[in-house]
Residue frames relative to the residue before (quaternion, step in Angstrom):
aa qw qx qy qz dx dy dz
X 1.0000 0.0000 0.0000 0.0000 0.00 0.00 0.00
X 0.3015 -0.8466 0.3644 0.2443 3.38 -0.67 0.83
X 0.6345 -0.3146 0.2754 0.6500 4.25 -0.27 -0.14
X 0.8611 0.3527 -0.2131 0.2977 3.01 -0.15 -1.24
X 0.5716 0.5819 -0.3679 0.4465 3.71 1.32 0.06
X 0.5891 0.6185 -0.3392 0.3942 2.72 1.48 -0.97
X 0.6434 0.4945 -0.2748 0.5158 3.65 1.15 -1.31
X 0.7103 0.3623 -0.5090 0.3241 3.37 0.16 0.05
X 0.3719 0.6642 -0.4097 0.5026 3.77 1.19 -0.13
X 0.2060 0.6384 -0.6810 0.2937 3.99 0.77 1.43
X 0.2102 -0.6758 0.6704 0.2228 2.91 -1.85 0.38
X 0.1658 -0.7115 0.6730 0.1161 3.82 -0.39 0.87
X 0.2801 -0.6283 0.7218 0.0758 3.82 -1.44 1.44
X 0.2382 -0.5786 0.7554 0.1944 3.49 -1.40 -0.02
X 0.6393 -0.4194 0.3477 0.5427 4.04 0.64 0.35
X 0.3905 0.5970 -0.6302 0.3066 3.59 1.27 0.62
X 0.5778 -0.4810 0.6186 0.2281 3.42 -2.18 0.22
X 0.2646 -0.8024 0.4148 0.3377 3.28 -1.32 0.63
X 0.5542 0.3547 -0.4824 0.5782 4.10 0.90 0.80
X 0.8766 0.1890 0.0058 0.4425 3.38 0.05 -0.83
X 0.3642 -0.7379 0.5109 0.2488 4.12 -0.99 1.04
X 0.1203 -0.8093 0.5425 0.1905 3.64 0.79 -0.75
X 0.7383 -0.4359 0.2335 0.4587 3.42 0.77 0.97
X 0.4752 0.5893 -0.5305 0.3813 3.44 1.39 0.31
X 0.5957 -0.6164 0.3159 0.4067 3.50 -1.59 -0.19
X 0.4688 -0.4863 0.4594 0.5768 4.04 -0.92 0.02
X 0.8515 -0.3253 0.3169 0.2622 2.82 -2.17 0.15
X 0.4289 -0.7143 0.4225 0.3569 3.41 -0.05 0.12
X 0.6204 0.0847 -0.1140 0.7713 4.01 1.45 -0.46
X 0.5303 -0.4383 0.6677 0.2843 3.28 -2.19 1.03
X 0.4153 0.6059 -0.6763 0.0537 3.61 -1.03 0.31
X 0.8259 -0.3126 0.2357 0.4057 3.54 -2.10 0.58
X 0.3113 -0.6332 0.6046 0.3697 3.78 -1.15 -0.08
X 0.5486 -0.6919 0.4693 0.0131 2.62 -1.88 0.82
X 0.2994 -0.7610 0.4186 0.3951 3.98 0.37 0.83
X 0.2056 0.8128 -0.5439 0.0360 3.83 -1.41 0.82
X 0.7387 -0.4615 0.2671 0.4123 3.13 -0.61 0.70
X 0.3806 -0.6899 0.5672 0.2399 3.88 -0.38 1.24
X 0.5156 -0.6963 0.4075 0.2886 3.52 -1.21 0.58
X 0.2693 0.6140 -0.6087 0.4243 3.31 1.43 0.87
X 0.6418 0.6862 -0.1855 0.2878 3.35 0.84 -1.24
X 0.6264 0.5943 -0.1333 0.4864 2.70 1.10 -1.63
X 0.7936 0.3155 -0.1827 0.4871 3.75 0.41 -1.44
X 0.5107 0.6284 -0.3795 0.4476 3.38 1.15 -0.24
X 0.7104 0.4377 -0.2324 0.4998 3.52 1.06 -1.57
X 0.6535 0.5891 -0.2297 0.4162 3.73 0.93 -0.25
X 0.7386 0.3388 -0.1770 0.5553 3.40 1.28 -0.43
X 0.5233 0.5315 -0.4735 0.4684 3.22 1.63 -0.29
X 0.7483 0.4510 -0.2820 0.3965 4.17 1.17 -0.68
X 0.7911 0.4470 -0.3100 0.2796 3.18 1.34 0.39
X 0.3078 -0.7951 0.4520 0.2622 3.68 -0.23 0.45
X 0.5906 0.6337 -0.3114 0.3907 4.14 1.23 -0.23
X 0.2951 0.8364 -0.4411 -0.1372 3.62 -0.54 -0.50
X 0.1905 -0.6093 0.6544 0.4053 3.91 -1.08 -0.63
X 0.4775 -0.5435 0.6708 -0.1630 2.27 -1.56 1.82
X 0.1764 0.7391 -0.6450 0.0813 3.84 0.27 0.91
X 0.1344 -0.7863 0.6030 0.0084 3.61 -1.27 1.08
X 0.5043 -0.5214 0.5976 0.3417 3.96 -0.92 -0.36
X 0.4130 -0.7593 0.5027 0.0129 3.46 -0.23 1.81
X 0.2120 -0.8153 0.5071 0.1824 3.77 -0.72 0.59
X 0.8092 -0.0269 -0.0078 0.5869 3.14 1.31 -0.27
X 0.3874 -0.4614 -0.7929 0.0914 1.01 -1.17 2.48
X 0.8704 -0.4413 0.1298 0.1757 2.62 -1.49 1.18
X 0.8271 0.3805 0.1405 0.3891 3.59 -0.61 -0.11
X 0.8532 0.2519 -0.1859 0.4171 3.42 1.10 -0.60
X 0.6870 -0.6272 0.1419 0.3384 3.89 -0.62 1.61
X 0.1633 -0.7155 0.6789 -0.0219 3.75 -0.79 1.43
X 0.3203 -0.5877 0.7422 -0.0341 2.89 -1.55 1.59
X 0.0235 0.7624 -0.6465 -0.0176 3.05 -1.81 1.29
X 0.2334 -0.7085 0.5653 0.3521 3.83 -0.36 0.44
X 0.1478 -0.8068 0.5689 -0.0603 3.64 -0.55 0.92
X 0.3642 -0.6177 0.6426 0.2698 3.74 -0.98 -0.23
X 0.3652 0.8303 -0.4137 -0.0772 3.69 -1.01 0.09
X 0.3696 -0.7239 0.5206 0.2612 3.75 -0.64 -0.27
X 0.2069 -0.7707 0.4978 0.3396 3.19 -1.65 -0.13
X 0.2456 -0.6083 0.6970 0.2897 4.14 -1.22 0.20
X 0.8950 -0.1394 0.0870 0.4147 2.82 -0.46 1.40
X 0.5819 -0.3209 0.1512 0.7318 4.33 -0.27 -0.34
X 0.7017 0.4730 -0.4910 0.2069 4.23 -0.21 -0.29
X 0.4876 -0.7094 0.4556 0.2269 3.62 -0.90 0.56
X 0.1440 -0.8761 0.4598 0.0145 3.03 -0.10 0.94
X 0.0657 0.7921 -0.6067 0.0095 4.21 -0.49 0.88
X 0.2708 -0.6209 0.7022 0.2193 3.64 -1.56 0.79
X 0.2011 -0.7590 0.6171 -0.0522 3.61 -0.73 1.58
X 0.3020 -0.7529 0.5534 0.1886 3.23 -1.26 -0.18
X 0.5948 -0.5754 0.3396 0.4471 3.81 -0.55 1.01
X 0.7535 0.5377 -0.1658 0.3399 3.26 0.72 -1.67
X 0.4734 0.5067 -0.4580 0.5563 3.92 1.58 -0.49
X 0.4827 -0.6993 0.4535 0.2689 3.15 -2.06 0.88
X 0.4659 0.6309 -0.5311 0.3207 3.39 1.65 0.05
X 0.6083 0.5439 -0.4415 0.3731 3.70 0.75 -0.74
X 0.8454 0.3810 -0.2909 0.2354 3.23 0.56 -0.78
X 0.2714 0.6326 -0.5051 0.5207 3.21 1.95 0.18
X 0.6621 0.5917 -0.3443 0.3049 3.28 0.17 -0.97
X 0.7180 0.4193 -0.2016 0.5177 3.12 0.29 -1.52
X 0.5579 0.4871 -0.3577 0.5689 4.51 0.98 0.16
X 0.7626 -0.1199 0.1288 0.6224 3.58 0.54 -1.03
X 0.4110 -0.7207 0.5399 0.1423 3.27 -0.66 1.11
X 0.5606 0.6752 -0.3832 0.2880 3.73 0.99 -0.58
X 0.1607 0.8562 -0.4904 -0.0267 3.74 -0.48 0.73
X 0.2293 0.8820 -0.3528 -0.2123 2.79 -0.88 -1.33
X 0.7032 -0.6579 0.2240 0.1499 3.39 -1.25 1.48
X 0.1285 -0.7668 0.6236 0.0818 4.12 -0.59 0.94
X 0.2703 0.6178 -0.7267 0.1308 3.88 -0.42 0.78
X 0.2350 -0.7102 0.6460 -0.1521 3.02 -1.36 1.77
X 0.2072 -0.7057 0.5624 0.3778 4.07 -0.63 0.29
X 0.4127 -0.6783 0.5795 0.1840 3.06 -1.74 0.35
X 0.2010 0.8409 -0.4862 0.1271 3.53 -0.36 0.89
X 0.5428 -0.5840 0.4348 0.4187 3.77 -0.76 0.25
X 0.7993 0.2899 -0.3207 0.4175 3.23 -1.68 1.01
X 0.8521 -0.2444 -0.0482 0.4603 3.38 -1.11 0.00
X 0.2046 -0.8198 0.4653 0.2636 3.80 -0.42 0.67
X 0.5322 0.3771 -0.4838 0.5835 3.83 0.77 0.53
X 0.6529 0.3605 -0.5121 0.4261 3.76 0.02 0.87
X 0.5179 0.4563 -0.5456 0.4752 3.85 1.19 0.17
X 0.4322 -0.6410 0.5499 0.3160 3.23 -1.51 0.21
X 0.0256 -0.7495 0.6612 0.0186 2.91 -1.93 0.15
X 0.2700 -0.6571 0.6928 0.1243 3.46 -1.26 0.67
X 0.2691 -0.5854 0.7648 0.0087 3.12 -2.24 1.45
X 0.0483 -0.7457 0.6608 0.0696 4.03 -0.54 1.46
X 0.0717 -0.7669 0.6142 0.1716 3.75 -1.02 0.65
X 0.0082 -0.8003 0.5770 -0.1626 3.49 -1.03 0.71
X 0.3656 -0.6471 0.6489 0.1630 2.81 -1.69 -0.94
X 0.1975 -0.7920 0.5777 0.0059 3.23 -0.69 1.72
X 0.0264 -0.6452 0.7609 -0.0639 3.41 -1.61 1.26
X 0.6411 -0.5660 0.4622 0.2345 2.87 -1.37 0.35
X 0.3895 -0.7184 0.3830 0.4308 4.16 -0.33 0.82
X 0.4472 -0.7126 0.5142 0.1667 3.00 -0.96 1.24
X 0.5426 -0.5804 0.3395 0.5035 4.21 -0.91 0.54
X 0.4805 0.5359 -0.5866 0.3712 3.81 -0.02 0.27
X 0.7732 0.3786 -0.0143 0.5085 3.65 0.74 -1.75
X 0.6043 0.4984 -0.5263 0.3308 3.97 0.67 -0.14
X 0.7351 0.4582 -0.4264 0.2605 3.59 0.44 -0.17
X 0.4377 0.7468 -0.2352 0.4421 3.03 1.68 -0.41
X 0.8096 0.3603 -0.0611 0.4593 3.16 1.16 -1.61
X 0.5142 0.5896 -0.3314 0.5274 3.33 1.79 0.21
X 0.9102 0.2422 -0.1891 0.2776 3.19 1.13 -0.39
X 0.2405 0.6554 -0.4708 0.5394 2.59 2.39 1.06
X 0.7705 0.5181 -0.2242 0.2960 3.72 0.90 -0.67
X 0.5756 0.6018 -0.2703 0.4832 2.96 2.00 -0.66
X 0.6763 0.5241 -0.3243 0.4035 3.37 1.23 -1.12
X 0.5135 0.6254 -0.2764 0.5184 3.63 1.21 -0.35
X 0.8122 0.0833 0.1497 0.5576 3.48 0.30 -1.82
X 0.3092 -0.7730 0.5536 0.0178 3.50 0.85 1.80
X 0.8142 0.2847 -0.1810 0.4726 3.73 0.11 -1.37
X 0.4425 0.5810 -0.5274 0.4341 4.06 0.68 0.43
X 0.5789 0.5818 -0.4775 0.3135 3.67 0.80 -0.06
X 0.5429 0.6543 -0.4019 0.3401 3.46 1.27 -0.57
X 0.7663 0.3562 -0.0922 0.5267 3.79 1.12 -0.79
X 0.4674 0.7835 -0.3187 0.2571 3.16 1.55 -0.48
X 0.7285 0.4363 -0.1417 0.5088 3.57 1.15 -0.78
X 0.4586 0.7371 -0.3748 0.3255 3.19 1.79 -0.43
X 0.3542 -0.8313 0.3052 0.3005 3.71 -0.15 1.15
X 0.5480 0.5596 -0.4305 0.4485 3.83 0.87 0.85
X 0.7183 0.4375 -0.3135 0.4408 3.15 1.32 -0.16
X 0.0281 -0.7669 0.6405 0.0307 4.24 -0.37 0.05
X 0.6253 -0.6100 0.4766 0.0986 2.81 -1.72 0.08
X 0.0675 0.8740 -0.4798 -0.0377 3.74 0.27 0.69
X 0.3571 -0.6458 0.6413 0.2103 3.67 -1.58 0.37
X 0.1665 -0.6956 0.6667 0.2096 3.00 -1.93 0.33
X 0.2396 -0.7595 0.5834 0.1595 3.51 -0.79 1.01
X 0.2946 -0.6828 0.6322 0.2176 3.61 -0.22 1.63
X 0.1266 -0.5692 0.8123 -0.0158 3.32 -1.73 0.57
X 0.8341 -0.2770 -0.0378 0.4756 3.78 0.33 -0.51
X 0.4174 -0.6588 0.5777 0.2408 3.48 -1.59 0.29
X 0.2058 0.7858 -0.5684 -0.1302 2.98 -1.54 0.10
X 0.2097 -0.8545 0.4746 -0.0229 3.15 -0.51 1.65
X 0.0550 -0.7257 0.6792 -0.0952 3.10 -1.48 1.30
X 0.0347 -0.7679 0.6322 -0.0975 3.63 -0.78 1.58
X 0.8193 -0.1839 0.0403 0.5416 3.01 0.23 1.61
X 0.7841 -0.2789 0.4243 0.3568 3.73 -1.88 -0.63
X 0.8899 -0.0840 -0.1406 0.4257 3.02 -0.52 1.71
X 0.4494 0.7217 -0.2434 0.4668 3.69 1.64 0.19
X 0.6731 0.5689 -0.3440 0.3240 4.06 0.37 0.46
X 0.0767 0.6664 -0.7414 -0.0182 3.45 -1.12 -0.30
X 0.4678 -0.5544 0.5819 0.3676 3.57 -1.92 -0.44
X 0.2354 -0.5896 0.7414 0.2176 3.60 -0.61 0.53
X 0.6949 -0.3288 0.6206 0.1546 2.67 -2.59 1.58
X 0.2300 -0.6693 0.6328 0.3143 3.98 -0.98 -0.02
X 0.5849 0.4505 -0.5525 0.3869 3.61 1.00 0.47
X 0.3421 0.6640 -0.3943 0.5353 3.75 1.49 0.23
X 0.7382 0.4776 -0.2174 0.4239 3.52 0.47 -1.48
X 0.7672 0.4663 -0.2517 0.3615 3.36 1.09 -1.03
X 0.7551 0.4016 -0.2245 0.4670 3.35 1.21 -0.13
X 0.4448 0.6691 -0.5116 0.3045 3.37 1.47 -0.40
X 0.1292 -0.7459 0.6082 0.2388 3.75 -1.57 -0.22
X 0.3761 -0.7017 0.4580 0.3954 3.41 -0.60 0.29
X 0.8108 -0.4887 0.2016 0.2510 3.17 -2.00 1.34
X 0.1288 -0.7725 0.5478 0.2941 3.91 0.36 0.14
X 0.4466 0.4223 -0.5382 0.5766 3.95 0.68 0.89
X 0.5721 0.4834 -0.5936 0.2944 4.18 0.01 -0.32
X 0.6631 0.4848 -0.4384 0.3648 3.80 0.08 -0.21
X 0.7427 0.3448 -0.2454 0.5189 3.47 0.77 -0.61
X 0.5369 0.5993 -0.4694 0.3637 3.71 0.77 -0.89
X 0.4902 0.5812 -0.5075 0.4053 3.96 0.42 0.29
X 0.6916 0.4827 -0.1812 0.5058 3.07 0.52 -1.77
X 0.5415 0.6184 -0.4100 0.3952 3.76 0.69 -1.33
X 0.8405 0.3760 -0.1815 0.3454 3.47 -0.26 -1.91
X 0.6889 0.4622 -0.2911 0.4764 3.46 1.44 -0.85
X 0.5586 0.5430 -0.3551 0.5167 3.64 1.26 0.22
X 0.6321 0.5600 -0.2554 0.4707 3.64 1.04 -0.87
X 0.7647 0.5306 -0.0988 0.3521 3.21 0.99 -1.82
X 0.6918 0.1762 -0.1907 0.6737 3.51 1.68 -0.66
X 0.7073 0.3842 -0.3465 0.4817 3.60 -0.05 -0.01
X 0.8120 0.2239 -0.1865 0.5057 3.73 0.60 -0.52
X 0.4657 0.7426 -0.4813 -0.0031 3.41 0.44 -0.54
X 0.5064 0.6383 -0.4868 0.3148 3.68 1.35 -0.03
X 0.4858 0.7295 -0.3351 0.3457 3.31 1.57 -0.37
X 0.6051 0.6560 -0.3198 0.3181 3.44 1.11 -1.17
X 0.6694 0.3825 -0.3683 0.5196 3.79 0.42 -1.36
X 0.5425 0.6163 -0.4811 0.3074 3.88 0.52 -0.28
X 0.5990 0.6055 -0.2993 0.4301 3.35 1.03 -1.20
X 0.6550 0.5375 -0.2470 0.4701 3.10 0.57 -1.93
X 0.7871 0.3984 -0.3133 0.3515 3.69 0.01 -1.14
X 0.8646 0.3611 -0.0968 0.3357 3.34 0.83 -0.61
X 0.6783 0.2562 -0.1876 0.6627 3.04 1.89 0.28
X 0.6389 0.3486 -0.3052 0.6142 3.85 1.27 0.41
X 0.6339 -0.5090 0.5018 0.2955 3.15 -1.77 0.07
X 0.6471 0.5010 -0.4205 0.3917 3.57 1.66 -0.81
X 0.0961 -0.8192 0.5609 0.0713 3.61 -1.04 0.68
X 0.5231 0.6066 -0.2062 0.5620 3.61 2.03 -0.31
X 0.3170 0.7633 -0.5392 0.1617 3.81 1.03 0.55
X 0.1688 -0.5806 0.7964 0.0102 4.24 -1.07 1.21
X 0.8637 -0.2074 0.0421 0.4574 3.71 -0.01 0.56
X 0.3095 -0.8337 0.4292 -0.1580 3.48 -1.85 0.99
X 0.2266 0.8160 -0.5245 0.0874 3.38 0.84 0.48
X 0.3092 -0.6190 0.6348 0.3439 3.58 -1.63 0.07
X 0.3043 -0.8424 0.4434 0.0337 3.11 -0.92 1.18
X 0.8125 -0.0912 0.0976 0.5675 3.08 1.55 -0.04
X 0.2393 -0.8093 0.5355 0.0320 3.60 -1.01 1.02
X 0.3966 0.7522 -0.5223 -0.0643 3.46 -1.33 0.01
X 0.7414 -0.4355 0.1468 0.4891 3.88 -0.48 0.11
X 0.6232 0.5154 -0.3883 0.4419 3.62 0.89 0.42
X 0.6917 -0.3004 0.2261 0.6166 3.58 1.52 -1.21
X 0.5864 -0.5840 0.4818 0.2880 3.14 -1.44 -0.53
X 0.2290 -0.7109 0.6461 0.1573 3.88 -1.54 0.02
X 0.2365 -0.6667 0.7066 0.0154 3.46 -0.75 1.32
X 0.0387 0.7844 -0.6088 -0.1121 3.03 -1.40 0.86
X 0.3897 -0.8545 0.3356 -0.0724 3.18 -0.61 2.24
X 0.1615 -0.8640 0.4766 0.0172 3.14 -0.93 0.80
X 0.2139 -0.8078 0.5491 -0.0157 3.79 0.37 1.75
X 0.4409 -0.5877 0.5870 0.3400 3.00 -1.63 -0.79
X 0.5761 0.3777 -0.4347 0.5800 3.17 1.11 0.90
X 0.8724 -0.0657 0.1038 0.4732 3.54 0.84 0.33
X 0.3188 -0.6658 0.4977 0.4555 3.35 -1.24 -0.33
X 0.0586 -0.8808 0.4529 0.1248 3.76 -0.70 0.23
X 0.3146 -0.7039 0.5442 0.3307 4.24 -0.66 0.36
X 0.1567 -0.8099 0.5626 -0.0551 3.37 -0.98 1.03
X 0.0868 0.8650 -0.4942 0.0076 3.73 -0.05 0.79
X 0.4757 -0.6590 0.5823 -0.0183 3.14 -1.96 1.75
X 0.1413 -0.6962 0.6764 0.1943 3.77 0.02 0.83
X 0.3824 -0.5715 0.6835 0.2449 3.98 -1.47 0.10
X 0.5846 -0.7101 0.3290 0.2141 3.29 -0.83 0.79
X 0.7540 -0.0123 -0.1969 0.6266 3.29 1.62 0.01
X 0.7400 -0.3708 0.3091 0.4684 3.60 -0.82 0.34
X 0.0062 0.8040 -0.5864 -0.0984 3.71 -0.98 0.31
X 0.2638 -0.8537 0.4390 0.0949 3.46 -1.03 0.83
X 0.7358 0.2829 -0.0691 0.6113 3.53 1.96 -0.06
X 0.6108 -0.5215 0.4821 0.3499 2.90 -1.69 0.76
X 0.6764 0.4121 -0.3664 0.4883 3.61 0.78 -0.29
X 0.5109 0.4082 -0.4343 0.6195 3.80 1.13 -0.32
X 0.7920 0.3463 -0.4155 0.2831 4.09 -0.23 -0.22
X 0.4845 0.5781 -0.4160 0.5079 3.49 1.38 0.00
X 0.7237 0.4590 -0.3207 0.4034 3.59 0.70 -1.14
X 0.5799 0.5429 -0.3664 0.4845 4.01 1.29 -0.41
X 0.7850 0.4240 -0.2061 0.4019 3.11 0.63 -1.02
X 0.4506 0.5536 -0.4542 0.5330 3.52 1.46 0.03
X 0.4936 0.5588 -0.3734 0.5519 3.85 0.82 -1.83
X 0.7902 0.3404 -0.3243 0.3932 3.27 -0.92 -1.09
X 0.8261 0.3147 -0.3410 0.3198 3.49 -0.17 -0.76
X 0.4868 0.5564 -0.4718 0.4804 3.77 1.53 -0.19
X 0.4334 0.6764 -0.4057 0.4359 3.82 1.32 -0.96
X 0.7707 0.3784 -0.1810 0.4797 3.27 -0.28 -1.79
X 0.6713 0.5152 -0.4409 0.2993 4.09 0.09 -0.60
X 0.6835 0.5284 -0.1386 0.4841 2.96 1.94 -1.63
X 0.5362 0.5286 -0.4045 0.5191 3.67 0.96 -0.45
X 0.6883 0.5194 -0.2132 0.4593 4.09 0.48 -1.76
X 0.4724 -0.7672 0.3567 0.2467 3.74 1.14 -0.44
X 0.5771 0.5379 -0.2991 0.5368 3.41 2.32 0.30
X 0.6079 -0.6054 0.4888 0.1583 2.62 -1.87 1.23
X 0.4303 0.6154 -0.5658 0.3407 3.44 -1.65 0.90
C-alpha cells in the first residue's frame, strides 16, 4: 500500500461512536477505518491527567444508599490510589462495605456531556505493608503538598482494586473495558501537549484544516474547521458542511511520541495535501 492510499483510508463520524451508535447517526460515507487509540487507552489517558475524583461509596446511614466524595488521588501503576482520613465518612463506609467506586470526568469548556469520563468499580482496602510505600509515593509525586498530613496518624493510604471500567468520551463514544484491557493500556504520551497542539493549529493554522479534509477525506464542502483532538495515531477535525456538522479523522503515517514529533507530521501532511490539491507553497 502506498502513503498516500494509506491517507485516504479516513474515517468521517457523524457524532457516531466507535463500538457502539447509541441512537446516533452512521457515518455519512462507507470509508476504510482509521487506527485509534482503544478506549482502554482513552480512559487510561484521562486518569493519567487527572488528580480530582468522586469517590462514590455505600452510605451507612441511612443505610445502603450511594455517597459521593470529591477526593484527590493518583495512580501505582492502573490502581487508584487516595490518602483518606479515619474521621471522613467515605472511610468509614468503607471500612462496612468495601465496595465502591471511582468518577474522574475531564473538565473542559462547552458542552459538558461531550468531555469524557471513566466509571472504575472495585474494591477499596487499605494499602497493605508490601504496597504502602509504593503508594505513598505514587501520591506524593502527584500531591507534593499532602506530605504535610500524610504521616498524620488518622490518615492512611487506601487502594482501589478496579474490577470494571466504563468509559464514556463524550456523545455516542463508550463501552466497558475487560480489566485485562485496563491493565495494560498506557496513557497517550501526546495528552500533555495536545492542548497547546490544537490551540496552535486552531489559531495560527487553521487555513491548513480544509486542506486536510480536501485531500485526504471525501469532505470537500468545509464552512468551517477546528481540530478537535490529537493523539499518537492521528487527529479529529471537527467539520462543518452544509449538511451538517461532522468529526473526521487523519491517522499520521507512523505513530508519534512528541510535541516535536506532532509539528513534524503535521508539517509532512500539509506539504502532502498542497502536493496532492495541485498548490504551491
Amino acid at each position: 500500500m502506498t502513503r498516500s492510499s494509506a491517507r485516504d483510508k479516513v474515517r468521517v463520524m457523524s457524532n457516531a461512536s466507535e463500538r457502539d451508535q447509541h441512537g446516533r447517526p452512521a457515518p455519512a460515507r462507507p470509508t476504510a477505518p482509521v487506527a485509534t487509540p482503544s478506549h482502554a487507552e482513552r480512559a487510561r489517558t484521562l486518569l493519567d491527567g487527572a488528580t480530582t475524583a468522586t469517590l462514590c461509596t455505600l452510605a451507612r446511614e441511612p443505610a445502603g444508599y450511594p455517597y459521593g466524595s470529591l477526593i484527590t488521588f493518583a495512580l501505582d501503576e492502573h490502581r487508584p490510589v487516595f490518602l483518606i482520613s479515619d474521621l471522613a465518612e467515605h472511610t468509614r463506609n468503607l471500612k462496612d462495605d468495601a465496595r465502591s467506586s471511582l468518577l474522574v470526568s475531564e473538565s473542559r469548556p462547552g458542552d459538558p456531556l461531550a468531555n469524557g469520563r471513566v466509571t472504575l468499580l472495585g474494591v477499596c482496602a487499605p494499602a497493605g505493608d508490601a504496597e504502602r510505600e509504593r503508594a505513598r509515593a505514587a501520591y506524593l509525586a502527584r500531591h507534593p503538598s499532602a506530605e504535610q498530613y500524610a504521616s498524620f496518624g488518622d490518615f492512611s493510604f487506601w487502594t482501589l482494586e478496579v474490577n470494571a471500567v466504563r468509559y464514556i468520551g463524550g456523545y455516542g463514544r463508550m463501552s466497558w473495558i475487560q480489566p485485562s484491557e485496563w491493565m495494560t493500556a498506557q496513557p497517550d504520551p501526546i495528552a500533555p501537549d495536545a492542548r497547546a497542539i490544537l490551540d496552535h493549529m486552531n489559531q495560527d493554522h487553521a487555513d491548513a484544516l480544509p486542506l486536510y479534509l480536501r485531500a485526504f477525506s471525501s469532505v470537500s464542502e468545509v464552512l468551517r474547521a477546528e481540530m478537535s483532538s490529537i493523539d499518537r495515531l492521528g487527529f479529529e477535525l471537527s467539520v462543518m458542511t452544509a449538511q451538517g456538522t461532522q468529526t473526521v479523522r487523519l491517522p499520521f503515517h507512523e505513530p508519534i511520541a512528541s510535541k516535536n514529533d506532532a509539528r513534524k507530521a503535521l508539517v509532512g501532511l500539509l506539504r502532502e495535501a498542497r502536493s496532492k490539491l495541485g498548490i504551491a507553497g
